[in-house]
C-alpha positions in Angstrom: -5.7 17.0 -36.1 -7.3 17.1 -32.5 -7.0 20.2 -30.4 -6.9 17.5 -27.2 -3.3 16.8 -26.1 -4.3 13.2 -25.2 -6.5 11.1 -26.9 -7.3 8.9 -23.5 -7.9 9.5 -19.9 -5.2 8.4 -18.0 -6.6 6.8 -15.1 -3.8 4.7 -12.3 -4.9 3.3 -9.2 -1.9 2.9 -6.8 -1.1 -0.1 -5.5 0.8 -1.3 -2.3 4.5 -1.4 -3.5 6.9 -4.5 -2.0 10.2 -2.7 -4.2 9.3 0.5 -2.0 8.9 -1.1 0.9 12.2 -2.9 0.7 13.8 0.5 0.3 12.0 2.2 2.9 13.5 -1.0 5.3 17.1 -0.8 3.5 17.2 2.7 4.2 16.1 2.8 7.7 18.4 0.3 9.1 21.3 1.6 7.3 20.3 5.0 9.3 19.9 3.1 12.6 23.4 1.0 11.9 25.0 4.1 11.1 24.0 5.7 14.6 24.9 2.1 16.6 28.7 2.7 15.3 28.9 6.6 15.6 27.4 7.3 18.7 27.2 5.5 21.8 24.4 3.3 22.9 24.4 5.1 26.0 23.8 8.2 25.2 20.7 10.7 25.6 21.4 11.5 21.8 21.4 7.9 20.5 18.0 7.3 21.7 17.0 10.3 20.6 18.2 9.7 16.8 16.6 6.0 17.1 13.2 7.7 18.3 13.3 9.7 15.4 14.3 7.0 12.3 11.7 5.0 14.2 8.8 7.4 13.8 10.2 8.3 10.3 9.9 4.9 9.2 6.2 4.6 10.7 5.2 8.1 8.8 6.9 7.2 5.5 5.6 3.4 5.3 2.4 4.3 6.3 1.7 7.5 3.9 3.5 5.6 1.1 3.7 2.0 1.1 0.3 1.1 3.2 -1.4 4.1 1.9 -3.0 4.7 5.0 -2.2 8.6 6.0 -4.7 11.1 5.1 -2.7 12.7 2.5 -1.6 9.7 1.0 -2.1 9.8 -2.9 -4.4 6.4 -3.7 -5.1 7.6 -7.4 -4.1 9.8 -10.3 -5.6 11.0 -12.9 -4.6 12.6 -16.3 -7.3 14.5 -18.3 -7.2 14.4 -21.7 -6.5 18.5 -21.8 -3.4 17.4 -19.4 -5.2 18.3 -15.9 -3.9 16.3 -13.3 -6.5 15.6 -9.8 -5.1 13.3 -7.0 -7.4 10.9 -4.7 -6.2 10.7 -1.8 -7.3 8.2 1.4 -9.6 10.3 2.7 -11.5 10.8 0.3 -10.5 14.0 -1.1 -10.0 14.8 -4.5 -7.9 17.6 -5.5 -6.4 19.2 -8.3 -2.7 19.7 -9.0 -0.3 20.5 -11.0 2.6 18.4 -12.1 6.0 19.9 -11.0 9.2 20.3 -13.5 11.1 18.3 -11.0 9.5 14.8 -11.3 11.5 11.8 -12.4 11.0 9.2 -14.6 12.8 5.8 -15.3 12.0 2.4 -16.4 12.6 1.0 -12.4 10.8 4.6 -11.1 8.6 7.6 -11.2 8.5 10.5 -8.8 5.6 12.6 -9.4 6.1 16.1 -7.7 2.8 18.2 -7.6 1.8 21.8 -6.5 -1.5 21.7 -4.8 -3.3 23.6 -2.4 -2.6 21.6 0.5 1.4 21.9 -0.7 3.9 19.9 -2.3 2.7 16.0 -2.9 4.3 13.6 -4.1 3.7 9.8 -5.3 6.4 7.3 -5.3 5.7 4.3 -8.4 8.0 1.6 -8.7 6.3 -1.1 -11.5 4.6 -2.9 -8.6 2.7 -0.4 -7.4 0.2 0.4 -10.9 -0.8 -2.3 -13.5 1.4 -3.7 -15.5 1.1 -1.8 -18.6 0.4 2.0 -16.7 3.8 2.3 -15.6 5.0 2.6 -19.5 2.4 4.6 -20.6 3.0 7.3 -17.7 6.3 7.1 -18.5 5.3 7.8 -22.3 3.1 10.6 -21.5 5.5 12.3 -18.9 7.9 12.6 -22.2 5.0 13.9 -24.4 3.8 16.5 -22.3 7.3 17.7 -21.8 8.4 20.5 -24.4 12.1 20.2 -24.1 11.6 16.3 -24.5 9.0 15.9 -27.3 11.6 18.2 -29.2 14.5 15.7 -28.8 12.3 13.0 -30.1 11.4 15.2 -33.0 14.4 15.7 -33.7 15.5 11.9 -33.9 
């Protein structure tokens, strides 16, 4: 048997997202509907809420759908020891470690990581990698997890 935990590099090039960019949309005119029927429209505080959902739907579709803002994560990559580096847009490569918290689902995976430059995350619905890198992350999230790989053992 191998003393590497992964017998490939895992390698995923992020992609544009249209499911994540639906949300983002969804969600940001639910916020500014929400404020139209709870606050008057004029009001110092109404366009002062709209301000704000406008530049956080600006920052958020920029940094994670266009993938345009510095720190935006463009590419990830798994070692075979289990290392995890991040490539972001401007050209930085840095390592990081994968966070507990992440989340993984056949529709989506939030990958949490501790870096240097602080929390990061990358948001990957099944549009936004290759069509067979979303399963195998998904795969490998639940192999590199102890508490998981033991259920499976266990099966």
């Amino acid at each position: 048997m191998s003393s590497r935990q992964f017998e490939k590099l895992l390698h995923l090039k992020i992609k544009k997202s249209r499911m994540l960019a639906v949300v983002l949309i969804v969600l940001h005119i639910a916020a500014f509907a929400s404020i139209l029927f709870s606050v008057g429209t004029n009001q110092i505080v109404f366009w002062l809420l709209i301000s704000l959902i406008t530049f956080s739907f600006v920052y958020y579709f920029q940094k994670t759908v266009l993938l345009t803002h510095p720190q935006s994560i463009t590419s990830v990559t798994q070692t075979r020891q289990g290392d995890w580096s991040l490539h972001l847009y401007n050209g930085e490569i840095i390592d990081a470690d994968l966070c507990d918290d992440s989340y993984k689902h056949p529709l989506l995976v939030i990958l949490n990581f501790k870096t240097n430059l602080g929390r990061l995350s990358a948001t990957l619905f099944p549009d936004a990698l290759e069509n067979d890198l979303h399963r195998q992350l998904r795969s490998r999230l639940t192999l590199s997890r102890p508490v998981e790989r033991e259920k499976l053992l266990r099966r």
